[in-house]
N, C-alpha and C positions, 0 to 999 in steps of 0.2 A: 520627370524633368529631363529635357535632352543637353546632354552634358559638351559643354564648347571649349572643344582645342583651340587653344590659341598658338599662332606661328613664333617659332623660336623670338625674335626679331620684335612684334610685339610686348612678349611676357617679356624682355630684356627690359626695353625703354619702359613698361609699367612698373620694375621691379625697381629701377633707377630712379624714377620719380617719387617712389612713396618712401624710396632710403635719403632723398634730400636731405643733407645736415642742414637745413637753415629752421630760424625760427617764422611763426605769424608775425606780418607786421603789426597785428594788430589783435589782440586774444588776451585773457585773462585768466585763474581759477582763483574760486574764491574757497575757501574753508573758515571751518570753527573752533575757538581755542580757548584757552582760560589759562590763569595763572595769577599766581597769588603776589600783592605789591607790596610793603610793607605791612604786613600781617591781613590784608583785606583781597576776597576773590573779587578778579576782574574778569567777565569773557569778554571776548572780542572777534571781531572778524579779520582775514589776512585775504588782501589781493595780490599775486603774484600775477602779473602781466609783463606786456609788451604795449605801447603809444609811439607811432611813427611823429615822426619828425616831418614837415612838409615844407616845400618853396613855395615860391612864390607864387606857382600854378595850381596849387594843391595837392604836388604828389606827394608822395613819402620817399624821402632821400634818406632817412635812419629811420632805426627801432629802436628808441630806450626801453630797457627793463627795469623795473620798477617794484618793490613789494612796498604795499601801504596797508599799515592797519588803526583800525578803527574802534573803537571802545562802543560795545554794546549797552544795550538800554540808556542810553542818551536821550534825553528830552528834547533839548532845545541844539541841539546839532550846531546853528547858525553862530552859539557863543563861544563853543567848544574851540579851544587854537588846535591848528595845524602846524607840526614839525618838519618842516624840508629838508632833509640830511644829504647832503656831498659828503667825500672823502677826497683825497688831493692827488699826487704824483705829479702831473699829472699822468694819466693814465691809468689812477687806481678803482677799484670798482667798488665800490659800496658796501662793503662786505664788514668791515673793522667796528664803526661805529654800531651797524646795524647788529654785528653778533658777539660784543662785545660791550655794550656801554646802554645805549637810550632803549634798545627793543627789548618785545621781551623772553627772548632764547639768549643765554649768553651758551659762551664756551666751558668747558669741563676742561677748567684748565686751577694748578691750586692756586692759594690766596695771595704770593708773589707774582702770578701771572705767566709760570713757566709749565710745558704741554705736560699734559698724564695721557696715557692708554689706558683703554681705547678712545679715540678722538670720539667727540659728538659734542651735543648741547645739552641743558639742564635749564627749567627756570631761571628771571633773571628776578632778585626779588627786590631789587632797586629801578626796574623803567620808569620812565614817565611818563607808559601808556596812561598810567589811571585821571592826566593832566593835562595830555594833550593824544591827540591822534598824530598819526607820524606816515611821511614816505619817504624810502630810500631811493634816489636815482643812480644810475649807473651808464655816465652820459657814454656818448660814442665812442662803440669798441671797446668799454670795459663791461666786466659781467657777462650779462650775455645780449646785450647791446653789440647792435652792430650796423656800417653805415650798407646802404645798399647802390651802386651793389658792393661787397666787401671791398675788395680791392677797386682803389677810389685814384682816379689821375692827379698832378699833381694839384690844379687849379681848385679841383671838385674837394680836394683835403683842404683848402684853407677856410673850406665853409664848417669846419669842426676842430681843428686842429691847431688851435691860437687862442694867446689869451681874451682878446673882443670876441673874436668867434667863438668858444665856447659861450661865453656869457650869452653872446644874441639869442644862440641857437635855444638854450635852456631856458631862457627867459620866455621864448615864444612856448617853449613845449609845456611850461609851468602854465599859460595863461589857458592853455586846453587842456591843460591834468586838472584844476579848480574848475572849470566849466565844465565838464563831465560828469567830477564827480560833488558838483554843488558849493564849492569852499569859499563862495565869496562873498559873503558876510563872516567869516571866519575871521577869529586874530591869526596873523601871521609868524612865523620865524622861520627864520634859516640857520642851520647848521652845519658849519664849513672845518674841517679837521686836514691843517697842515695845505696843500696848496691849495683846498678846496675854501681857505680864507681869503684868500683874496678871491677867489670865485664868488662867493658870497657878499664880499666887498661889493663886486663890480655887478650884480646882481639887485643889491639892494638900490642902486640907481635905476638898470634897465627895467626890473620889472615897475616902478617906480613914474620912470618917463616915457617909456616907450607900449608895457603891459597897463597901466594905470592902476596898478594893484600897490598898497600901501603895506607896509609891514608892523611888526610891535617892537620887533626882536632881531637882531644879528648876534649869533653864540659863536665867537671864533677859537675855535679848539688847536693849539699847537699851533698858531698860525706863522706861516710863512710871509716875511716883509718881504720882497723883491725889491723895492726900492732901495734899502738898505744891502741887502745882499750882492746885488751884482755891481752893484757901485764900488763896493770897498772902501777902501779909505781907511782916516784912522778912528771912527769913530767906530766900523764895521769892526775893525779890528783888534779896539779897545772891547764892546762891549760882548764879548765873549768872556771876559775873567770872573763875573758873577756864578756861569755856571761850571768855569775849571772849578770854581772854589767849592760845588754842591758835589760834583761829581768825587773830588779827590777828600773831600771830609765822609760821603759816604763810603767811600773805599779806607778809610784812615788814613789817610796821606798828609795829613794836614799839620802844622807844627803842633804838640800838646796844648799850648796855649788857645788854639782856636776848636782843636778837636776834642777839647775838655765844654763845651759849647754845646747848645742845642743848636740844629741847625739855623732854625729862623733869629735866629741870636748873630748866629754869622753872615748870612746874606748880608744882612743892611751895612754891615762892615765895609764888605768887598764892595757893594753896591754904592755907596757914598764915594771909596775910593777909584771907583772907575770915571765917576758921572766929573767929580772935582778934581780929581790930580793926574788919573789917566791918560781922558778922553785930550783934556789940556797939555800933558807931556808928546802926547804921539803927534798931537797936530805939528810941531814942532819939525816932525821927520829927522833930517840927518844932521841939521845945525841946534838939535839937543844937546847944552852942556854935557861933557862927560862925567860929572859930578852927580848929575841929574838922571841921566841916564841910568848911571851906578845904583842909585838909590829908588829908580821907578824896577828898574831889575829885582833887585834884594825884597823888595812888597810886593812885586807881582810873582815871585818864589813862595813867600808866603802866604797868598793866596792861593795857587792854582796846585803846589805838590811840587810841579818841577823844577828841577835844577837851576838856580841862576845864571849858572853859562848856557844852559840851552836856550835860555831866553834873550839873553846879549848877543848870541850870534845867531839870532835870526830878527834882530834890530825890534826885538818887545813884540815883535807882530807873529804870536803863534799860533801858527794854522790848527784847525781843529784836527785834523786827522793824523796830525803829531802828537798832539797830548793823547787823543785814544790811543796811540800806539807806544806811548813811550811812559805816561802816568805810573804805570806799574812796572815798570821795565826792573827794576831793583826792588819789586815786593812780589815774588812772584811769577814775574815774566807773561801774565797776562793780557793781551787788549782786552778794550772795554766797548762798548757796546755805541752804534751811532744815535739811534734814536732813543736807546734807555741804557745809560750809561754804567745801570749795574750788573749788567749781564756781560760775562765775562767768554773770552776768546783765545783761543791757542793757533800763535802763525806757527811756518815751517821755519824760522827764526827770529833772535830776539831785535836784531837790529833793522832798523828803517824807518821811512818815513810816514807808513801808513798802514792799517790793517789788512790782511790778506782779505779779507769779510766783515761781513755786519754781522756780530753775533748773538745782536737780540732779533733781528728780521729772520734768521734762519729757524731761531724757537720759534716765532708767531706763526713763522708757515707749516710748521709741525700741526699746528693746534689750529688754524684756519682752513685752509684747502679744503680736508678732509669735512671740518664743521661744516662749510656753506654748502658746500654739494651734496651731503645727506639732507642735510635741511629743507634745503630746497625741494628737492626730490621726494624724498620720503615723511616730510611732516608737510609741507606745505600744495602736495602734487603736484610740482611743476615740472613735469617730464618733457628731456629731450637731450640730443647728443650732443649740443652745441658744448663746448670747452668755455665751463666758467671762468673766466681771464680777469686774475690775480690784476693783473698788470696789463697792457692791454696796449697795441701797435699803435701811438699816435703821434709818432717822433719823424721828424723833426717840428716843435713846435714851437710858433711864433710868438714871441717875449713881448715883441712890436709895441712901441706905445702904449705901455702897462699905466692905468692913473684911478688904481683900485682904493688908493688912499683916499686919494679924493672922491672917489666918488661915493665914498662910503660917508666922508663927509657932508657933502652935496646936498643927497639923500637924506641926514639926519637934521640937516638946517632946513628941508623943504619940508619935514614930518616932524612936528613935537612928539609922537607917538613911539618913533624910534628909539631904541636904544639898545646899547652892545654889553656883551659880558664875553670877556677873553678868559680861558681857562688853559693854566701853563703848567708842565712836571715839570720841577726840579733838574730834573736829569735828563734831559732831552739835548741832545748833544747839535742837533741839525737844527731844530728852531727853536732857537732857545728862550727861556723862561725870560730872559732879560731884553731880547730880540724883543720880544710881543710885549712887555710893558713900554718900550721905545717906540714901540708904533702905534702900542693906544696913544701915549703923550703927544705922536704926531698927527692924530688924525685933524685936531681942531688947535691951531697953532693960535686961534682966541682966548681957549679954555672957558669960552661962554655955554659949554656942552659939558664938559669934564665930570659934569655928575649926571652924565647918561652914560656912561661907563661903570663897569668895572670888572678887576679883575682877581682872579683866585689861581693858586697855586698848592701844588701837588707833592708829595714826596713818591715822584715815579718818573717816570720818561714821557715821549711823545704821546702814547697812548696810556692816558695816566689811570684810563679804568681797570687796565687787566688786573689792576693790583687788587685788591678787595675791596677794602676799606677806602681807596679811593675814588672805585666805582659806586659806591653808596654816598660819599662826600657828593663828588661831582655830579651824580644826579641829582642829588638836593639844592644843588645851588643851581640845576638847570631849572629844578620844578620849580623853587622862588623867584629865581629871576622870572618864569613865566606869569608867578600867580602876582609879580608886584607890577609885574607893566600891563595890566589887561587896562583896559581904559574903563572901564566898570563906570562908565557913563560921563564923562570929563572929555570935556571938547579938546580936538586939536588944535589947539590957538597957544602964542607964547601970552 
């Protein structure tokens, strides 16, 4: 065989071309797996790919990434439900839920949900593969999703990078993930964790009115209100004392009297007095008798841990990222944690206004990172260079015309088949347990729907699976809620 030199200058650009960091817009591998679900073997198959994203001309302006799997020897496929999993930020990648909670590789992490060495994964023996089939998306620029070409002008990011615009774009790429890969005789659900709730919100309408695809199930895990949130007010600002009160009774901060108590003994406490003497004091603002004021001070000390004057002089309305920093300030000098409030934090002093850190996010990425990039790689084959992105460049993003309440409402008035289950920990300091029982209340301001709801609650934080015992809860209540809403032959008519 005559051997061919090639000129410096060629072997360069071929050598440049085949070291591209990018991914296939368009590629898959599939593998085989099994694991055991509550005492019964499951195999199954796992797709790890790439599906572009296309305009209106039919190119591909992104590539989401994607893992879906599938539960083997299935008969009738067509009945089988489909799990759609989001994570939130936005900007976060799909990684939390998926290696932590519904799939079935969890983290090797112990039964409080804090990291061990060496990092990896381990069976999860609470998934809900054995109930439904599942895919994780990892919309634009998170995971290994990315828009093409990367670096996008400013016009070309508003087709990703906003609250409608996410929804549109995912809605469309959903109706060519189920057309692919067969899902439309399929029951439906989505699963949206922390801002990927209102994703999911605003989802259950588009694919709805604009995909023509019906759903069973909306599961909003940790969910974030925005409506409530960025409004403020004193209602925003009242109903944050339910979870001072979960946070500072799991730390003992609580007066004997209430910390002699089971918890769920005390919520309803704090929870009654927020909804009727609270919410009603603060509306008030600054022409609150002082007598009044005096006496909403002295119960909201007893509920939440802190000091009564810290509370008078910042007018009742105490920010959350003062109680993280201040709750333990005279038990220890710890902060506490934003999204799970029993993970504790050391700043470079005791006084201020807010924590140096999050210091239950900084354990999660102990025990994450390292998980999904062996995982990925090494049990599932999906080789390549690209930087699994934790978090992922989508900022600035547009809030614009947020009406994910409604529209989750919309959607369940145009579908009898619909229905929501919120799932809230305890100790979730950022959207809190009380926040999401306030926005289920608001979805249907009829309560002609009120019992296509509902809701469960966790003794954990945000991601209330790491915990053990409430990642086996919290799957059961996802697997019921799915095996009680299949329409098992019952027309959608009211």
């Amino acid at each position: 065989m005559k051997k061919i030199i090639l000129p410096f200058t060629l072997l360069f650009v071929l050598t440049t071309i085949s070291q591209e960091r990018k991914l296939p817009v368009d590629t898959v591998v599939t593998s085989q797996h099994s694991v055991n679900i509550n005492g019964t073997p499951i195999s199954y198959t796992a797709k790890v790919g790439t599906q572009p994203v296309w305009d209106e001309e039919g190119q591909p302006i992104a590539s989401l990434h994607y893992t879906y799997y599938t539960r083997n020897n299935v008969k009738d496929r067509a009945s089988r439900p489909l799990l759609i999993s989001f994570n939130g930020g936005p900007g976060s990648g799909s990684v939390w839920m998926h290696l932590a909670y519904t799939g079935p590789r969890t983290l090797k992490i112990d039964d409080e949900g804090y990291p061990i060495q060496p990092y990896g994964v381990k069976e999860n023996p609470f998934s809900v593969l054995d109930v439904t089939d599942i895919v994780y998306v990892n919309p634009a620029n998170t995971g290994y999703s990315r828009t093409i070409p990367e670096k996008l002008e400013k016009e070309d990011r508003k087709k990703f990078f906003g609250i409608n615009a996410d929804i549109k774009y995912l809605a469309e790429w959903l109706n060519t993930f189920v057309t692919r890969n067969n899902r439309w005789s399929s029951p439906k659900y989505l699963i949206g964790e922390s801002y990927g709730g209102p994703r999911v919100m605003g989802l259950s309408l588009a694919l709805q009115n604009e995909q023509w695809m019906y759903l069973n199930g909306v599961i909003l895990v940790s969910p974030a209100d925005y409506t409530i949130i960025r409004n403020g007010g004193p209602v925003s600002d009242a109903i944050k004392l339910p979870y001072y009160t979960a946070a500072a009774w799991h730390h003992k901060a609580l007066p004997a009297e209430l910390q002699n108590k089971d918890l769920l003994e005390v919520l309803p406490e704090s929870e009654e007095y927020t909804v009727n003497t609270l919410i009603p004091a603060m509306a008030k603002g600054g022409f609150i008798d002082d007598a009044e004021r005096d006496a909403v001070a002295e119960k909201m000390a007893y509920y939440s841990g802190l000091p009564k004057k810290d509370i008078l002089d910042q007018n009742l309305a105490v920010p959350t990222p003062y109680f993280w920093k201040n709750l333990l300030k005279e038990k220890g000098g710890y902060n506490i944690g934003r999204l799970d409030s029993r993970y504790l934090g050391i700043d470079k002093q005791l006084e201020g206004l807010r924590p140096d850190y999050s210091a239950e996010l900084t354990s999660w990425l102990h025990s994450f990172t390292p998980a999904i990039n062996y995982y990925l790689q090494e049990e599932l084959n999906f080789k390549t260079d690209i930087k699994y992105n934790m978090f992922g460049p989508v900022h600035p993003w547009d809030n614009d015309d947020e009406t994910t309440r409604e529209d989750l409402r919309q959607a369940m008035a145009q579908n009898p088949y619909l229905n929501v289950l919120v799932q809230s920990g305890y100790y979730d300091g950022a959207t809190t347990y009380f926040n999401a029982k306030y926005l289920m209340w608001q979805v249907d301001p009829s309560g002609r729907m009120k019992d296509r709801f509902d809701f469960k609650g966790y003794r954990s934080g945000h991601m209330m699976y790491l915990r053990r015992e409430d990642l086996q809860n919290a799957n059961d209540d996802i697997r019921d809620f799915i095996k009680n809403t299949l329409a098992n032959g019952k027309s959608a008519k009211y």
